[in-house]
C-alpha positions as CSV (number, residue, x, y, z in Angstrom):
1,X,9.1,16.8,140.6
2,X,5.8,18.4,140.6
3,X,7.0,21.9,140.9
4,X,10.5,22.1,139.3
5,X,10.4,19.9,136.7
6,X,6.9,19.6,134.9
7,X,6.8,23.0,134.0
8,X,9.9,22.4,132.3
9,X,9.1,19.3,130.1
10,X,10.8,16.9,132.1
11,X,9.6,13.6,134.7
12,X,10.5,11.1,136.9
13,X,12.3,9.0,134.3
14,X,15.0,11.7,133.6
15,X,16.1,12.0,136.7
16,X,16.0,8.0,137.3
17,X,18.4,8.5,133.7
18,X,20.8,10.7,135.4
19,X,20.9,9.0,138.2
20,X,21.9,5.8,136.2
21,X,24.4,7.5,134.4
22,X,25.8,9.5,137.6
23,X,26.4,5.8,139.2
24,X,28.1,4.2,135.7
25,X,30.3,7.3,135.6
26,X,31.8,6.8,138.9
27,X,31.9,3.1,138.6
28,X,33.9,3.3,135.2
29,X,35.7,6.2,137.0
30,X,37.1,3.8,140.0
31,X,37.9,1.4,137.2
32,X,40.0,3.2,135.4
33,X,41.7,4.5,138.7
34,X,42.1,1.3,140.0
35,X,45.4,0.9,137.4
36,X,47.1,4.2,138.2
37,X,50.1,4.2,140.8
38,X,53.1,7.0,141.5
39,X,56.4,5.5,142.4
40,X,57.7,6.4,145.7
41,X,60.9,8.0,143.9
42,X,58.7,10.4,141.6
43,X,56.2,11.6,144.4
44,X,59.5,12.4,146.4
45,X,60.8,14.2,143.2
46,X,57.7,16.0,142.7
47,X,57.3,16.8,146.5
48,X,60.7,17.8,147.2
49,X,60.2,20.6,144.1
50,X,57.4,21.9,144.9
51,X,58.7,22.5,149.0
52,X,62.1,23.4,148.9
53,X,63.0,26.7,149.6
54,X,64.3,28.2,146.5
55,X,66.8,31.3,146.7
56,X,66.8,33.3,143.5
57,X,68.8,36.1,141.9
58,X,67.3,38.4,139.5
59,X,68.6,40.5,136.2
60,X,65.6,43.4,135.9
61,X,66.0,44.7,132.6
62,X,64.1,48.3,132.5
63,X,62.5,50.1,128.9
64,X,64.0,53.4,130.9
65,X,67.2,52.0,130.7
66,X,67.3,51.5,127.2
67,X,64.7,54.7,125.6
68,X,67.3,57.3,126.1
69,X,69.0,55.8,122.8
70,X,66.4,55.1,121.3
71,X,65.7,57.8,118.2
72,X,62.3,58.8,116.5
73,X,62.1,60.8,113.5
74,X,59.3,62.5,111.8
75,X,59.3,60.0,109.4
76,X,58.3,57.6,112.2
77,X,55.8,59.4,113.4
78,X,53.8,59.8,110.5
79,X,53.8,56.6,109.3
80,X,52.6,55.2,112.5
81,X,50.1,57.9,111.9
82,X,49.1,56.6,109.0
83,X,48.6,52.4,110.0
84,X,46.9,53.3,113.0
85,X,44.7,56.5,112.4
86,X,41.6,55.2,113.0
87,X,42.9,54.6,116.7
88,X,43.6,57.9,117.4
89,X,41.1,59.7,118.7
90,X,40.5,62.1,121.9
91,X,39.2,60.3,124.8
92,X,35.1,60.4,125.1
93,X,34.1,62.9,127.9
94,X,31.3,62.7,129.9
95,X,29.4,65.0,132.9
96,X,27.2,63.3,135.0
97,X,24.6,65.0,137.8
98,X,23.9,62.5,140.8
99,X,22.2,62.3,144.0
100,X,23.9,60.8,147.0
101,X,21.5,59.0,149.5
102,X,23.8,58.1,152.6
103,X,24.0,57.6,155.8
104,X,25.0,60.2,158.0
105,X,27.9,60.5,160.5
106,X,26.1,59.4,163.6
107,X,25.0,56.2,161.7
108,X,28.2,55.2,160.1
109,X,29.2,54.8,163.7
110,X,26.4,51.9,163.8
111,X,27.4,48.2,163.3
112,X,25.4,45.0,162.8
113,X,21.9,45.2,162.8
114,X,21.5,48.7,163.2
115,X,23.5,49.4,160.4
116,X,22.1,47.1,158.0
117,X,18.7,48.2,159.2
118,X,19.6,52.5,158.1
119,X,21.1,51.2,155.1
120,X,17.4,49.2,154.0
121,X,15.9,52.4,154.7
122,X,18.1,54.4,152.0
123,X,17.7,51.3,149.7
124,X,13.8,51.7,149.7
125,X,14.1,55.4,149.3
126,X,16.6,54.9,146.3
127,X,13.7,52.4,144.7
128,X,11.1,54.7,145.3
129,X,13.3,57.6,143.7
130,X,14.2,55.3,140.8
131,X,10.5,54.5,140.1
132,X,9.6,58.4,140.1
133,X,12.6,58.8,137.5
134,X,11.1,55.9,135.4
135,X,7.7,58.0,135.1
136,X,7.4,59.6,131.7
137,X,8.4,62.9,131.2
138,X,9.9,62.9,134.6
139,X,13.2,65.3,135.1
140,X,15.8,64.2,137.0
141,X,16.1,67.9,139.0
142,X,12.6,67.9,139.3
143,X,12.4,64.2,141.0
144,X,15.3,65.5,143.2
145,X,13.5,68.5,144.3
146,X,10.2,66.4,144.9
147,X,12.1,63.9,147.3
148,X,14.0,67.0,148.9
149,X,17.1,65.7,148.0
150,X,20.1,68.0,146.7
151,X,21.5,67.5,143.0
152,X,25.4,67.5,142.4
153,X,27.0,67.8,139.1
154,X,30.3,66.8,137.8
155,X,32.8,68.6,135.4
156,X,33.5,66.6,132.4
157,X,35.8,63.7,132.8
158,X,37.0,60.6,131.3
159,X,36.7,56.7,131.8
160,X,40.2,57.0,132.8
161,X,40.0,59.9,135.2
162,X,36.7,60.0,137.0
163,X,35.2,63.2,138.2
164,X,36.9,63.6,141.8
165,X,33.5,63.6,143.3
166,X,32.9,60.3,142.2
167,X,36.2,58.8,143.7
168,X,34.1,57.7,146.3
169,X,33.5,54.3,144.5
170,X,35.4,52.8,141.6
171,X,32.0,51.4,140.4
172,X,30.4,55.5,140.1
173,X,33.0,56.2,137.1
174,X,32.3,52.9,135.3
175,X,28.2,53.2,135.3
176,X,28.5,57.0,134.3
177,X,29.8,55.5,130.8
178,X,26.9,52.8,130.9
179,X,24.4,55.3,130.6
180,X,22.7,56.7,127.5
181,X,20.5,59.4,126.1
182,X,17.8,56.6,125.9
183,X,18.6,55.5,129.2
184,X,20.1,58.2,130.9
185,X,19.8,57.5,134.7
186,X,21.2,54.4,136.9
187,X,19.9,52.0,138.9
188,X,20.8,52.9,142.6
189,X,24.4,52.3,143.4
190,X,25.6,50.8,146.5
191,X,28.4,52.0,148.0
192,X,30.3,51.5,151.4
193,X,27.5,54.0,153.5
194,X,24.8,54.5,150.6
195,X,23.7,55.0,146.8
196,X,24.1,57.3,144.5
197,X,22.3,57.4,141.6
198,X,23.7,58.9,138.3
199,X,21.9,61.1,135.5
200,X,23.6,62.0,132.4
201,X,24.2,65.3,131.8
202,X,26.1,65.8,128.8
203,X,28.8,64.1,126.6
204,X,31.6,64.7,124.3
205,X,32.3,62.4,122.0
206,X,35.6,61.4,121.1
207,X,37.2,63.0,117.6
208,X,40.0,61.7,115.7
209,X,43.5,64.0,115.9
210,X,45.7,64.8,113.2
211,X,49.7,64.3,113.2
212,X,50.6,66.9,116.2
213,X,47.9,66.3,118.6
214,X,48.9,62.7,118.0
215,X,52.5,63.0,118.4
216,X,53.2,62.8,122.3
217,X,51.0,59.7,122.3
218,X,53.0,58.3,119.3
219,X,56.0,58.9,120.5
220,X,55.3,57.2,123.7
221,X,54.2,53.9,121.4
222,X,57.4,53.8,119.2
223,X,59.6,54.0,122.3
224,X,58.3,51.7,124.5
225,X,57.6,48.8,121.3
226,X,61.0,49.6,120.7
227,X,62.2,49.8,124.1
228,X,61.0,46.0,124.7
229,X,62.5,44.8,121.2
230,X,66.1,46.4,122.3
231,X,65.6,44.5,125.8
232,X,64.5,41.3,123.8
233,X,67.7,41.1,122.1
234,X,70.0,42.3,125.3
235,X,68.1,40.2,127.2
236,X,69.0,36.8,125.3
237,X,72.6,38.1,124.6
238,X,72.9,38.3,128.4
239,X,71.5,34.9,129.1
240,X,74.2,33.5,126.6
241,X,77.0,35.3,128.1
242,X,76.4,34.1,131.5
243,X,75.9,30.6,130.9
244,X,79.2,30.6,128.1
245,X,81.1,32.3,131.3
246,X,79.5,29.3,133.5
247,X,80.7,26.5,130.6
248,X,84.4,28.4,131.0
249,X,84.3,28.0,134.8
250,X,84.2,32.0,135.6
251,X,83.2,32.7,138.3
252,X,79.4,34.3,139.1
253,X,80.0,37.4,139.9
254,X,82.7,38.2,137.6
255,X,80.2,37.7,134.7
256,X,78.0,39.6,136.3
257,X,80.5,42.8,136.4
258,X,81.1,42.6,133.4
259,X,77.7,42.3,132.2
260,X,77.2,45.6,133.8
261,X,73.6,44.7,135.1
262,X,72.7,44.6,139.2
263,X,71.5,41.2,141.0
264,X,68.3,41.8,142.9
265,X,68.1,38.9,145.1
266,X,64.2,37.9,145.7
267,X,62.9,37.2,149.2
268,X,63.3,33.0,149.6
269,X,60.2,30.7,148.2
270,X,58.8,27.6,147.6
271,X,56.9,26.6,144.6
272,X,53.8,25.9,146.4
273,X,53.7,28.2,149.3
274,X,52.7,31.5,149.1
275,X,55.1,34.6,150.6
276,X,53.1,36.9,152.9
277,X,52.0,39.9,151.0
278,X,53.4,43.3,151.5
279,X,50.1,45.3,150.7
280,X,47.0,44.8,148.6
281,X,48.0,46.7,145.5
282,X,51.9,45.7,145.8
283,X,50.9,42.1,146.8
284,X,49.3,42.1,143.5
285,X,52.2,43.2,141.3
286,X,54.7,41.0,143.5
287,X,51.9,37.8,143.2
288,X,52.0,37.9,139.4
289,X,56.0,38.4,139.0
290,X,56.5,35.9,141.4
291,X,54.5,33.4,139.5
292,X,56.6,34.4,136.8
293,X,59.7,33.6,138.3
294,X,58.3,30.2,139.6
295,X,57.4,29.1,136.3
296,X,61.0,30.0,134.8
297,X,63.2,28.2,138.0
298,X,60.7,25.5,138.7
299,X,62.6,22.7,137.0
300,X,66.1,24.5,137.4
301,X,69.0,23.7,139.2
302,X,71.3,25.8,141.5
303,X,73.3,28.0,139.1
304,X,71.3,27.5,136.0
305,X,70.5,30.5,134.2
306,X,66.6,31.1,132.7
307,X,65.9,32.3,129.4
308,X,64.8,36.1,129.3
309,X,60.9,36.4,129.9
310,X,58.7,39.4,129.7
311,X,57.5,41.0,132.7
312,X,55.1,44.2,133.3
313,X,58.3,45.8,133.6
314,X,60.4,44.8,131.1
315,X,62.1,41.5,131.8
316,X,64.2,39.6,133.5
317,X,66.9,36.6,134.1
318,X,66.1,34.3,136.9
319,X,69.5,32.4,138.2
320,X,68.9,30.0,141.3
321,X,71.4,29.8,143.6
322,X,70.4,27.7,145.8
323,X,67.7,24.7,147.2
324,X,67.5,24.3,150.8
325,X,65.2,21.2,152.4
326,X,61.6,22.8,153.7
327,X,60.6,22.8,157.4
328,X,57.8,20.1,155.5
329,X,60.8,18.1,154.2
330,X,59.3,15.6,156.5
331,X,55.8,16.2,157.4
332,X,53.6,13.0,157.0
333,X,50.1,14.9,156.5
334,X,51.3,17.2,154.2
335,X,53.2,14.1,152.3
336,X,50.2,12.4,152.2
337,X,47.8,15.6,151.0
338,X,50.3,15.7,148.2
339,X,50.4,12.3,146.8
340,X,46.9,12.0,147.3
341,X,46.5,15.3,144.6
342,X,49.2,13.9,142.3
343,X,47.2,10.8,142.2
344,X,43.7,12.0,141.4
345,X,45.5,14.5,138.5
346,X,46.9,11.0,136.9
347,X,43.1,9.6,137.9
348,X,41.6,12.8,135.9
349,X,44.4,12.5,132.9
350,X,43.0,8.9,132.8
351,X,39.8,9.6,132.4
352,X,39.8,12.0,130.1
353,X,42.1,10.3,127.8
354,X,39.9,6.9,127.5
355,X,36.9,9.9,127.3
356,X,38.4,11.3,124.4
357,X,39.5,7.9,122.9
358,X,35.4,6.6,123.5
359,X,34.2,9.6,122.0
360,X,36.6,9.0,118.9
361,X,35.3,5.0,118.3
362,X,31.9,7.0,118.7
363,X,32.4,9.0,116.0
364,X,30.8,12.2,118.4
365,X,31.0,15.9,116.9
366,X,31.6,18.7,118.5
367,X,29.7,22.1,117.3
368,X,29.9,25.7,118.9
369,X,26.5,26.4,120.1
C-alpha cells in the first residue's frame, strides 16, 4: 500500500472500491448465467460439426493460368504511371559496418550454464563497447580498434535483400534501416551465439523513375490486378455451373471434365483439430489456407459447392464430399469440455448484451482517448 500505491495518488479505499465492484461483477455475472441453457440436440449439432472428419475437394484457380491472355498496352502503362507516380520510386539502399562479438567454436559446443555464463560475458563487453560509442566525438573504427575488435562492412543492400553477411539474423537487416545519421549506431544485437552491433555507413536514398525504369514493375501490377479480376469472374461462373449440373442430376465428375479444371483432394479434417504440420514455413501457408477452407465448408453439406474465395494464390472452390463420425464421436470428457465452452460463450453474449443495454439506460459515452 505503502510502497505501490502512495506514490501514485491512490489508498486503502480504492482498492476496498475494487474489490466491491470485482465481487458485484461476478455476483451479477452468475445471475445472469443462471438463465442460460443449450439443448441437448443443438450441443450435439454443434459438436458433431466441429469433430467430424470432413473430406474435401478443391478447384485451385492460378493468376499463371489466366496472365498469358491477358494484354498490356502502352497506353496502360502510362496511365498507371500517371495515378500512381508518386509510388514509384527505387528502393532506399543502405551499407552498414558492424562488429560481431560471438562466441567461438569451442564454446558453441557449451550448453546450460556454461553457455549462458560466455554469452553474459559478450553481453557486458557489447555494453561497455556501446557506452565508448556513446562518448562524443567517438568513431565507430576507432572504438573498434581500442576494444581490439575487427570491423566488417557491407555492400549496399536493400530492406528487402539484406547484405549476405547479415543473413545471420533476420533482426540485423531490419535494425540497419532503424538507424540514422543522428543516431547512427545500434544497441547490441542478440543473436543465436552473440551480438553484433551495427554502424551506418552510408545511404542511398530512394529516387522516383520515369515511364521505362517503371515499366517491368508496372507490368507486373496490371497483370496480376487483372489476373485476380479474370479469376473472379471464372471463378463464380464455375461455381454456377457445377451446382446447375448438380440441380440436373449430372454426375460430379462429368461437370468437372467439362469444366476443364483438376480436383486436388485435401488431406481429411476436422473443424476443430489441427492436421500435423508438414514444415515450419509450409505449415504456415497450409495453416492459413486451411482456415480458409474451414470457414467456406463449415456449415456445408456433402456435395455442396462453396462460393469462390480468394486465397494467396488465387482462389479456389471448396466441394465436400463427404462427413465421416470422429474417433471423439463418443468421448464423454471431450463432450463435456465442449458444452462447457459453448455454455460460457452464451454466458459472455449475455453479459455483454445486458452491459451494453445498462450502459444505454446510463446514457455512458464513449470517446477515443
Amino acid at each position: 500500500m505503502q510502497n505501490g500505491l502512495s506514490p501514485n495518488g491512490l489508498g486503502e479505499e480504492h482498492v476496498e472500491q475494487l474489490v466491491r465492484d470485482e465481487l458485484s461483477l461476478n455476483q451479477i455475472k452468475q445471475l445472469l448465467a443462471a438463465g442460460v441453457s443449450i439443448p441437448a440436440a443443438e450441443i450435439k449439432t454443434n459438436y458433431d460439426r466441429a469433430y467430424d472428419i470432413l473430406s474435401v475437394n478443391l478447384i485451385r484457380l492460378r493468376p499463371a493460368d489466366f496472365e498469358k491472355d491477358i494484354k498490356i498496352t502502352d497506353e496502360d502503362v502510362q496511365k498507371y504511371y500517371e495515378a500512381h507516380k508518386a509510388e514509384l520510386k527505387t528502393e532506399e539502399k543502405r551499407k552498414v559496418e558492424f562488429i560481431s562479438l560471438t562466441l567461438s567454436e569451442e564454446e558453441k559446443k557449451l550448453t546450460g550454464k556454461e553457455r549462458i555464463e560466455a554469452l553474459q560475458k559478450l553481453s557486458d563487453r557489447a555494453n561497455d563497447l556501446t557506452q565508448a560509442l556513446l562518448e562524443k566525438g567517438a568513431d565507430f573504427k576507432a572504438v573498434a580498434a581500442k576494444f581490439q575488435l575487427t570491423v566488417q562492412q557491407t555492400g549496399e543492400f536493400t530492406a528487402a535483400a539484406p547484405d549476405p553477411k547479415l543473413n545471420i539474423d533476420p533482426q540485423l537487416g531490419g535494425a540497419a534501416f532503424k538507424l540514422s545519421q543522428q543516431e547512427a549506431n545500434s544497441d547490441p544485437i542478440q543473436v543465436a551465439d552473440g551480438f553484433y552491433i551495427l554502424h551506418l555507413a552510408g545511404v542511398v536514398e530512394a529516387r522516383p523513375i520515369n515511364t521505362e525504369e517503371a515499366k517491368p514493375k508496372i507490368v507486373e501490377a496490371i497483370k496480376n490486378s487483372r489476373a485476380r479480376e479474370v479469376i473472379s469472374t471464372r471463378g463464380a461462373e464455375m461455381v454456377h455451373q457445377l451446382r446447375e449440373s448438380k440441380k440436373s442430376g449430372q454426375p460430379f465428375d462429368v461437370a468437372i471434365q467439362k469444366s476443364g479444371v483438376k480436383i486436388e483432394k485435401v488431406p481429411p479434417f476436422s473443424l476443430l483439430e489441427e492436421t500435423p504440420p508438414s514444415g515450419e514455413k509450409e505449415a504456415k501457408k497450409e495453416s492459413a489456407e486451411l482456415t480458409e477452407i474451414k470457414n467456406a465448408v463449415a456449415y456445408m453439406n456433402p456435395g455442396d459447392i462453396s462460393d469462390f474465395f480468394p486465397s494467396e494464390e488465387g482462389g479456389l472452390i471448396a466441394i465436400l464430399e463427404k462427413r465421416e463420425a470422429s474417433a471423439a464421436a463418443n468421448n464423454t470428457e471431450k463432450k463435456a469440455a465442449f458444452e462447457n465452452r459453448l455454455l460460457n460463450n452464451k454466458r459472455q453474449i449475455v453479459f455483454y448484451e445486458w452491459l451494453r443495454e445498462r450502459q444505454r439506460s446510463a446514457n455512458v459515452q464513449f470517446a477515443k482517448g
